[in-house]
N, C-alpha and C positions, 0 to 999 in steps of 0.2 A: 674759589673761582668766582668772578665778579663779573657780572652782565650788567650791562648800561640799558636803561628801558626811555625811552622819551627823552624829554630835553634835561639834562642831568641828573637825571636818576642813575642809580643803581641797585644792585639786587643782586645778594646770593641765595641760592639755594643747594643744598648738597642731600637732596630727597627729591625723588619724580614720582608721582603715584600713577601713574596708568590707570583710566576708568575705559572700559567696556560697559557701556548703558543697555540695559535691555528691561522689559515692562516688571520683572516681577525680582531679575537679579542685578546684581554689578559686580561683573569679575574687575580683579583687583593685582594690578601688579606695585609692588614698588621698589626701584629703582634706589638702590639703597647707596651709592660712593659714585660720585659724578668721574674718578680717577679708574675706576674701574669697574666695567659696565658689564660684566658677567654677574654680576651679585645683584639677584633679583630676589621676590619672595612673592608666590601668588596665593591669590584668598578670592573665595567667592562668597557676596553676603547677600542679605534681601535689600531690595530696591526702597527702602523705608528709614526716614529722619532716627528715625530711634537703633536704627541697625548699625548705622554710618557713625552715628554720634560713639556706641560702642565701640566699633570697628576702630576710630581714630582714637580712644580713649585705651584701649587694651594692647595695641599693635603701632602704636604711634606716639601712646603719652610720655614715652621716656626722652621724647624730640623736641626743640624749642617752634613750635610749629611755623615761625618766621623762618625757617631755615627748611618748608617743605613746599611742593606745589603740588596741583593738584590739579590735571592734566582731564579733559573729555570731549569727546564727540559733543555737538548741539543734537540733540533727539527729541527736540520737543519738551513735552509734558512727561516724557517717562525720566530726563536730566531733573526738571525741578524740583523734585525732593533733596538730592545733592547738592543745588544750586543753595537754595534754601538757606541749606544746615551750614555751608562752605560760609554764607555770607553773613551769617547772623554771627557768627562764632569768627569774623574778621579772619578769613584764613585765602589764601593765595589760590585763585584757580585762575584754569583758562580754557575758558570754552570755545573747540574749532572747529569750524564746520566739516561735517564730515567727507566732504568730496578732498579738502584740503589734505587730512590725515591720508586718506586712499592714495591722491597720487604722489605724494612724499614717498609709499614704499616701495613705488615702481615696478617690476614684472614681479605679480606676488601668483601663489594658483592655491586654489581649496579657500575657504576659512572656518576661524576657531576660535571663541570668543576670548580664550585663552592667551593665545600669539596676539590678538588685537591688542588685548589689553597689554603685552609686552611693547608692542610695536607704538602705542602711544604713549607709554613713558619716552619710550627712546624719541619721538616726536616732542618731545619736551623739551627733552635736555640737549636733541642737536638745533632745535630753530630757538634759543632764546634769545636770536637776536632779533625777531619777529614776535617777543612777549610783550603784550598789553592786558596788564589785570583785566578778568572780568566782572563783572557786576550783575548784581537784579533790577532791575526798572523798578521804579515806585511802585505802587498799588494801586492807584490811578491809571499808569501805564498798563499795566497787567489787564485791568478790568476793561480798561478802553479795547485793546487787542482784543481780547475775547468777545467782548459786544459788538466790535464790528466782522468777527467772526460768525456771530451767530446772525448779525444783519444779513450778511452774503448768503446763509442756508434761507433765511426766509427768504430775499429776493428770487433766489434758483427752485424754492417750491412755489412761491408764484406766478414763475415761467410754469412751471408743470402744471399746476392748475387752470390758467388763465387758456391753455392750448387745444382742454376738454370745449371750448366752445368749437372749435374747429369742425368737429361732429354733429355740432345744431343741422348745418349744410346739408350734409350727407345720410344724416340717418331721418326717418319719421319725427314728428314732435313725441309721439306716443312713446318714442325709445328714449329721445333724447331727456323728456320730462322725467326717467328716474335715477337720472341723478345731476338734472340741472338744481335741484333745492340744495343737496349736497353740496356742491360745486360752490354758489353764490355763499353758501355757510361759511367754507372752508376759505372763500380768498377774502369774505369781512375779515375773518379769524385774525388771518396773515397779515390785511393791512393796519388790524389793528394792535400786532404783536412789533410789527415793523415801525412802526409811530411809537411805543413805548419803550422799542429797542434807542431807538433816535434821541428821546425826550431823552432818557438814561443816560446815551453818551455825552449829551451836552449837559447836563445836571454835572453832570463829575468832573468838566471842564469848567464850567461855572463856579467851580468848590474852593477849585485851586486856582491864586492869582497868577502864577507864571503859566499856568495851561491856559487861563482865561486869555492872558494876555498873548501869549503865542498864537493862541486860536484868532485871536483881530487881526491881530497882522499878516499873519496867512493868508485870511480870507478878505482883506486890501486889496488883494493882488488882482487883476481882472484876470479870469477864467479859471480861477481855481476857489472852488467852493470846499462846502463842508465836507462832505466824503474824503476830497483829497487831502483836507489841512488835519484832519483829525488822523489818518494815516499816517501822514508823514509828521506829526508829533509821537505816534507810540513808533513805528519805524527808527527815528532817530532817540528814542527815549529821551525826549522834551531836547531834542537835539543837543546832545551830550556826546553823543556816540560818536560823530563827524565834525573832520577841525573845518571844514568848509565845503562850501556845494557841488566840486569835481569831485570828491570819495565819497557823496549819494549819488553822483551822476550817474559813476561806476557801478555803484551797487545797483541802482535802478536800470541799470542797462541801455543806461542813452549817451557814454561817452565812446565817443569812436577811440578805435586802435589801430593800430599800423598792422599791414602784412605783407612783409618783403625777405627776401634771403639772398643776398650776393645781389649778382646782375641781373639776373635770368628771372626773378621774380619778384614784381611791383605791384601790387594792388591797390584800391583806393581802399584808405581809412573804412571799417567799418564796428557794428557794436557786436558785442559779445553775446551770446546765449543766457550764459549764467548770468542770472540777475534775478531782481524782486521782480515778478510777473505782473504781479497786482498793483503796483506802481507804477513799472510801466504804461501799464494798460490805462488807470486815471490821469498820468501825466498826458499821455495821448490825447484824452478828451480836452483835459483844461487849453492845451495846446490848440487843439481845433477852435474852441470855443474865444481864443484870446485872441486867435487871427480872424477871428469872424467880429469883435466887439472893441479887442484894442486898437486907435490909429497907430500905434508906435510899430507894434507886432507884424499888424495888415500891412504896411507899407514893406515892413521889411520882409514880409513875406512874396509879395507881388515883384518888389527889386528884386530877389534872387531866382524865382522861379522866370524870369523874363531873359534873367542873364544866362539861362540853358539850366539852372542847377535843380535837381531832382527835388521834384514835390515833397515824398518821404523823409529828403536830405533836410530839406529846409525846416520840417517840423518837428525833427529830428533837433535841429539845432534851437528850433521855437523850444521845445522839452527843458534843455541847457538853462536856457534866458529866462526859466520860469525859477526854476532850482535857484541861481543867481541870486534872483528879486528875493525868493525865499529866503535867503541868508543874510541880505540884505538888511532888509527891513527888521530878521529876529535879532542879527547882532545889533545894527542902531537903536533897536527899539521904537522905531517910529515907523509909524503908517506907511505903505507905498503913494507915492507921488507922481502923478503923472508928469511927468514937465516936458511931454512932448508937444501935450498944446500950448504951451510958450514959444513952441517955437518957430521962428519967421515962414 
């Protein structure tokens, strides 16, 4: 059986392995004759490089491994061991998020890590016309994610901190005094842990010439700074991930969709829920910030909201025209250009 993946490829597999991720196990189905899909074989092993490595060496090694896949939920940091071992060792997986798997099995009741792991082979081998290899991001990329992961806990403990002054107000000096020394320790602490988080992310973009470089061009852009360009380089892994800026529009939850059925029901375009939150949410700012500083943006913002069209709409559509420039500028390779003061 021969599946077409991309622009002419192809790709047999006649082996589905079914992973069930969970922190300490990986139940394990696999899907042994694409012709006949009652012949399964289930296994549960430890969630550990050295366990997997066995596992596909003992119950697998008699296979030319081009001829298997190797099917899983995204779960985070408990999938990376798997990820790991699949990619170092050049072998077929495909990482899907898990809302995707859920509503593929339709009215399902109970669960069982068991049937999961059945239910995601069979997820394999009926969507492979929806197969795109997966991959590991650089180490760069990895690290980047994580630092700006641990940026976000320190900014959110220094809301919590910063809120103990609230109390100066309300209570005595005499109360307030023990634990204002505390308080002033702890947010040095944090803005000094948050400056060496910062210094760390750009050192590692500084490392590498195409992160260096994607990070200039980014940050060309008026209204979108560092926070948002260094995101949106591990988001796209050094934009590898997306053939152009509508499927991160999507992903980031600023491309409208249709909602209509027959006659009786027309709605206006709107965005989807499911999306990157945290992109969202920086796109929003860079947007505010572009209509506030770029002529091109401002103008075109002030023309549509004058025409009746919703505020929200409009910045909504600013979000889009930033993505755009984003892609822009990384496929040319050249700096953003204003050329709207050229013009008459």
């Amino acid at each position: 059986m021969i599946f077409f993946i991309g622009k002419g490829m192809k790709k047999k597999f006649d082996y589905y392995v079914g992973i069930d991720v969970s922190k300490l196990t990986l139940d394990v189905t696999i899907l042994y004759e694409w012709d006949n899909t009652e012949k399964t074989e289930y296994y549960v092993i430890e969630n550990k490089e050295k366990s997997i490595a066995q596992f596909v060496k003992k119950k697998l090694g008699n296979y030319a491994l081009e001829q298997i896949l190797f099917c899983f939920e995204d779960t985070g940091i408990y999938s990376l061991p798997l990820a790991y071992y699949l990619d170092d060792n050049k072998i077929a997986y495909w990482q899907v998020p898990a809302i995707e798997i859920k509503r593929s099995k339709g009215i399902t009741r109970g669960k069982n890590d068991k049937i999961d792991s059945k239910d995601i082979a069979f997820y394999a081998y009926i969507h492979m016309h929806k197969f795109r290899p997966s991959s590991m991001s650089a180490k760069s990329i990895q690290q980047l994610r994580l630092l700006f992961t641990e940026r976000e806990k320190v900014l959110r403990a220094l809301a919590l901190f910063k809120s103990t002054s609230e109390n100066k107000d309300f209570v005595s000096k005499e109360v307030f005094n023990a634990v204002a020394s505390i308080n002033k320790t702890m947010l040095t602490q944090l803005k000094q842990t948050l400056k060496r988080i910062e210094e760390k992310m750009l050192a590692i973009i500084a490392s590498e010439d195409k992160l260096n470089q994607q990070y200039k061009l980014i940050t060309s852009i008026p209204g979108i700074g560092m926070q948002t360009a260094i995101y949106l380089i591990f988001a796209t892994k050094g934009f590898d991930a997306f053939d152009n800026w509508r499927q991160l529009a999507c992903y980031a939850g600023v491309a409208p969709f249709p909602y209509e059925s027959g006659t009786s029901i027309k709605r206006r375009d709107k965005v989807h829920h499911l999306a990157d939150k945290k992109l969202k949410c920086l796109l929003n700012m860079c947007a505010i910030s572009a209509i506030r500083y770029d002529k091109e943006l401002m103008t075109y913002y002030e023309r549509k909201v004058k025409d009746g069209k919703p505020k929200m709409l409009v910045i909504n559509n600013v979000k889009c025209k930033l993505l755009g420039r984003v892609f822009a500028v990384v496929n040319r390779n050249t700096p953003f250009i204003n050329t709207f003061k050229f013009a008459s």
